[in-house]
N, C-alpha and C positions, 0 to 999 in steps of 0.2 A: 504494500500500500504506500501509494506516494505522500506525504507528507509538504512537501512544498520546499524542503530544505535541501540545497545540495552541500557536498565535502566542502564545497572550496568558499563558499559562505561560513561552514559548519567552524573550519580554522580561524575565518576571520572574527568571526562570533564569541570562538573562545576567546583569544586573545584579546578582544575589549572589553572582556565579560573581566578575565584575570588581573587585567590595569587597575581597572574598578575595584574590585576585591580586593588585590592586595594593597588597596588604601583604607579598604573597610569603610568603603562608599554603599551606601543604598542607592537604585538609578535614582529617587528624588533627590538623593543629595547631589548626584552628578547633573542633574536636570540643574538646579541652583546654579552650579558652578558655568556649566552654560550660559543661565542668566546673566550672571554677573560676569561673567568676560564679554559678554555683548553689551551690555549695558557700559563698560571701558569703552568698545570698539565705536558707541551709538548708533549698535545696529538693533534692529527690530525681530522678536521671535515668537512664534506662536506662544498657546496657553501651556503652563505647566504640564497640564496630559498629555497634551502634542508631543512635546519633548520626551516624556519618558517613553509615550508609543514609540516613539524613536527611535530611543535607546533600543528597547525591548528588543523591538525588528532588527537590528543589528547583530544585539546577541545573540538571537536566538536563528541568527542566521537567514532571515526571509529578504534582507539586503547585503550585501555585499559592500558596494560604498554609497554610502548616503548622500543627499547632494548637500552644496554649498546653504548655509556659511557651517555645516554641520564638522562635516573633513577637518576644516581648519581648526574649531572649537576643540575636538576632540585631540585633533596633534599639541594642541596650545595644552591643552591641561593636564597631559600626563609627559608634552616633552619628547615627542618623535616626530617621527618622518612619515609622510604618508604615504609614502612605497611600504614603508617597515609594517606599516598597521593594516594598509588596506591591498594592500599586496601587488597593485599598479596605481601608478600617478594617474587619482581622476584625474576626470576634462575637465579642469573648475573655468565656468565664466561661458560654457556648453550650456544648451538649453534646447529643449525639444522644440521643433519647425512651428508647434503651434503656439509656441509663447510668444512668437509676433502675428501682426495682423492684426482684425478687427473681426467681430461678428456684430451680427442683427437678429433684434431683438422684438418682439411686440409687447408690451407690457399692458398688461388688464388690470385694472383696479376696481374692486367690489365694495362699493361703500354704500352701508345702510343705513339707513335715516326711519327712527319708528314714528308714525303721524297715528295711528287708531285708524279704526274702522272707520269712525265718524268724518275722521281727518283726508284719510285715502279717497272715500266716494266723493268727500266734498270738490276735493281737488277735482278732480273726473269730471264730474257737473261741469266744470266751468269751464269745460272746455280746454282744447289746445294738446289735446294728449289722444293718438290712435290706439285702437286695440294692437297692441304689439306680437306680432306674426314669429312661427318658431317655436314658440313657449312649450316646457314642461306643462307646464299648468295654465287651467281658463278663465279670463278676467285679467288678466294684465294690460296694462295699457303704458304706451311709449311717446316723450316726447325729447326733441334733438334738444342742448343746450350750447348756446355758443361760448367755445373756449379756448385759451390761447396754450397752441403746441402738442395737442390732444383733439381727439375725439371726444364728445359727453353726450350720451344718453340717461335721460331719467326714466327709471321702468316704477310701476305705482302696482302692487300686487293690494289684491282687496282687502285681503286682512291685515292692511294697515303699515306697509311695508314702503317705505319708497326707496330704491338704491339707484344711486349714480354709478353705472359705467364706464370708466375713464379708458382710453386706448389710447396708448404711447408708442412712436415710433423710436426704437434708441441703438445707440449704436456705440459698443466700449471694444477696450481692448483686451481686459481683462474682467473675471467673474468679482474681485473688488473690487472694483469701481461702478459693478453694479447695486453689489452690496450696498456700499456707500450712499450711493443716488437714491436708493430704495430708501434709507433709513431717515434721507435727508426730505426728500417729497413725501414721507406720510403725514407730518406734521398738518405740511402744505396742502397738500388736496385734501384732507379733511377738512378744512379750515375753510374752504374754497368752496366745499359742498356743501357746507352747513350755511354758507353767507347765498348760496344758489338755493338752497329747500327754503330757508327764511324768506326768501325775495319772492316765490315762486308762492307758498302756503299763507303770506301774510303772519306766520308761526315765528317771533322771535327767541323759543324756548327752544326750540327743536335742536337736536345735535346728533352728530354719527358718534358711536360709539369704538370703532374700529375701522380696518380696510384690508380686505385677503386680497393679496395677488395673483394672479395667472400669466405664465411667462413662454409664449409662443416663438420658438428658436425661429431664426427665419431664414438664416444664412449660418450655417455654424464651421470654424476654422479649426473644430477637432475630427479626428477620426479614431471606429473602435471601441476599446476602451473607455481611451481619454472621453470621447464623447459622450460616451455611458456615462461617468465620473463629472464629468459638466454640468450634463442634463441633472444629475441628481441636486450637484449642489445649485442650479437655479433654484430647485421646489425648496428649497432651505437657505436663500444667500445670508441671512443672519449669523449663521455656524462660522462664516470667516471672519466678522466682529469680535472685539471684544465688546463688554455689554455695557450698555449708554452711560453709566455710573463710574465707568472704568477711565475715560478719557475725552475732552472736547477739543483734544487738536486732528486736527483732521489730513495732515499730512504722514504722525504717527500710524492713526487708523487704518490708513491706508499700506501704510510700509509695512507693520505688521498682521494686518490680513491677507497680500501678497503674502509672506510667510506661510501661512496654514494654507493659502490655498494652493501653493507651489509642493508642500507637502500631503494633502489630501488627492491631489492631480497625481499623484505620484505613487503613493501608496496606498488609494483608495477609498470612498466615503461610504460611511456606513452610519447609521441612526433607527432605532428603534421603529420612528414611528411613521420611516420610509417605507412606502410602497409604490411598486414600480406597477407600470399598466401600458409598456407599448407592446407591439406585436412584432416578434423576431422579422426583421429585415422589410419592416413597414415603417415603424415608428420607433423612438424613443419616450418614453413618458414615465412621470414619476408625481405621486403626490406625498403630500405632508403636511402638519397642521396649520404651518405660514402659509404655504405658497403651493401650486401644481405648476408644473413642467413639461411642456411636450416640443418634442422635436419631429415632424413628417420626414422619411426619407424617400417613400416613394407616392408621394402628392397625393394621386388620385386611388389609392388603395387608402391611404390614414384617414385617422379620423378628420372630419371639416372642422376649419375654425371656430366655428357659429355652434358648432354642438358640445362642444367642452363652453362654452360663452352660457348656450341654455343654461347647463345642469347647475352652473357654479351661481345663476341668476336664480335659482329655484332654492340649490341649497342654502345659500348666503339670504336669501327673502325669510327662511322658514328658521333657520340658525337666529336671525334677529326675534323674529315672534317667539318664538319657543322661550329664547332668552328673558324678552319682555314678562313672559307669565312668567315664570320664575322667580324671576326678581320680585315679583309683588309676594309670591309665595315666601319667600324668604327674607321679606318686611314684616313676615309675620299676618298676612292678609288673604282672604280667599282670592285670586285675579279673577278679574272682570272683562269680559272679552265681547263684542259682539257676538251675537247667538247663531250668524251663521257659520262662525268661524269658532265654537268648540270643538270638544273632544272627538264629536265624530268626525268632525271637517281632518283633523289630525291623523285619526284611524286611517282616511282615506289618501292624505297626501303620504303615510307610511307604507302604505301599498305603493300607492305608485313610483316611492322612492326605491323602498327595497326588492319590490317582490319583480323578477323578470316578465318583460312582454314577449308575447311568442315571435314580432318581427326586430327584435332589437340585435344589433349586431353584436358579433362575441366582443370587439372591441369597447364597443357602451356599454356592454354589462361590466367590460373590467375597469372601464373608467369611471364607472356609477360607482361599481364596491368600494373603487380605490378611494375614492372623495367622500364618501361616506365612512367609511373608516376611520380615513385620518381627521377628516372634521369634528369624530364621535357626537355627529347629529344626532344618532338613532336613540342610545338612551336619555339625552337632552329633551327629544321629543316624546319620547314614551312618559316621562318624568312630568313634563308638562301635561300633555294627556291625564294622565292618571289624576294629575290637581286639579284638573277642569271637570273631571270625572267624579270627583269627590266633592267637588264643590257643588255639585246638581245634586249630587246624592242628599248632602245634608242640606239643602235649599228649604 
């Protein structure tokens, strides 16, 4: 049985594992030491785990030589040669074809805005808003918003739902500097949707509470792999961050998120509450609780734009409702909903979330479960169900 480890890793493995030891280091304390000789250098390095993953895969032989600024760290702190340790002179200052260039990108932003029942049909009445074509679900209505560098669609679901649409065309060179832009523009288009549903409902109260993205590869500069490894970390660009408490210089952020993404790309990403949903040698695609990800490789076989755009309109609509009851639930109060929109109205949109249609393609059913999964709608919704269920009970 193969294991993944060959001899000649296996030599190099020991021999950094031994360095180590015979200082009666723990790899956290060599991880440390790392630190703090980069921290001299004023270079930038991923999080503590990153490093000791590092380490580990070293030791234990799943790398051979590690890349830059790693090699050098390690000759510095124990005092050798890196022919002696790694047994050939890496390529330091080498880097794989796709660490230049550019790719393209479509960027979705799902921002929901709660108005009520009362709220939702009042808007509708007044006009200005089409029954919106495409829909999961029936009673949606769509109107364009004008916006600067963006597409905006407002969609008005009847149980009291309004979300803004936002479609970004963008174009980086690396996966941190998407990170970045994301972390930097949610502020902003929330802030931007809320001063649009205010202007629009005459509602100075109203506010979004969040904003999920969906990130539609358009042109991508990796292959393989690497492009597997991309794709996942678009459904996750946060993981290349440190977290917002940790630092407001924004040149830092970026140097050390190159860091982890250089080593993620390289040794591969993995997270719990990843799930993948393309179709071997059709697509790429990957969801998760921030963000979904898809890449088409062969156009007219993947799935359409417009139909990962529905589901995410449906679930993000029914994720803010569910939430709304909720919360009133956990003020301590029975919630109050419109009576066309309880527990059975729930019962019903559970079905057609979870349960398969008999024309739905295998692709939509794996991009249904996968979204559904990672969102963990279903017991959110069941949970609400149940309190609007018990609320009538004891009426």
């Amino acid at each position: 049985m193969s294991t993944g480890v060959n001899s000649a890793n296996e030599d190099v493995g020991a021999l950094t594992a031994r360095l180590r030891l015979d200082r009666g280091w723990s790899r956290q304390r060599l991880a440390h030491e790392f630190e703090r000789l980069a921290r001299q250098r004023g270079e930038s390095l991923p999080p503590k785990d990153s490093i000791i993953k590092q380490i580990y895969r070293v030791e234990s032989g799943r790398i051979q030589i590690p890349q830059q600024p790693y090699v050098s760290l390690w000759c510095e702190v124990f005092g050798v040669d890196p022919t002696e340790l790694f047994a050939v002179t890496p390529p330091v200052g080498t880097a794989p074809m796709d660490e230049t260039g550019s790719y393209a990108v479509t960027s979705h932003k799902f921002i929901p805005v709660y108005l009520g029942g009362e709220g939702a049909s009042a808007l509708v009445d007044r006009g200005g808003l089409a029954p919106a074509a495409g829909q999961w679900w029936v009673g949606c209505h769509k109107q364009s918003i004008m916006a600067t560098d963006a597409s905006a669609d407002l969609y008005v679901w009847p149980w009291g739902v309004a979300l803004v649409h936002l479609r970004e065309e963008l174009e980086f060179d690396t996966l941190t500097e998407l990170a970045c832009w994301r972390r930097g523009s949610y502020p902003e288009s929330r802030a931007w949707v809320d001063a649009q549903v205010r202007a629009i409902t005459g509602d100075p109260t109203v506010s979004s509470h969040y904003c999920f993205s969906g990130y539609w590869l358009t042109r991508a500069k990796w292959e393989g792999e690497r492009l597997d490894r991309a794709v996942r970390l678009l459904s996750m660009p946060a993981q290349l961050l440190q977290r917002v408490d940790q630092t407001d210089d924004a040149a830092a952020l970026l140097a050390s998120g190159r860091q982890v993404e250089q080593v993620m790309m390289s040794d591969g990403v993995e997270r719990a509450d990843l799930v993948g949903f393309g179709a071997s040698g059709v697509s790429v695609a990957y969801a998760s609780w921030s963000s979904v990800a898809y890449h088409p490789l062969v156009t007219d076989a993947a799935l359409p734009e417009s139909e990962v755009v529905a589901c995410e309109l449906l679930v993000q609509g029914i994720w803010c409702y569910t939430r709304q009851i909720l919360r009133q639930v956990e003020n301590g109060v029975d919630p109050v909903v419109s009576a066309s929109f309880g527990w059975r109205f729930l019962r019903a949109v559970r079905s057609r979330l979870t349960v398969a249609a008999a024309e739905e393609t295998g692709q939509a059913h794996s991009m249904r479960a996968a979204v559904l999964e990672t969102s963990k709608l279903v017991p959110q919704l069941d949970a609400a169900l149940a309190a609007l269920r018990d609320t009538e009970a004891g009426a």
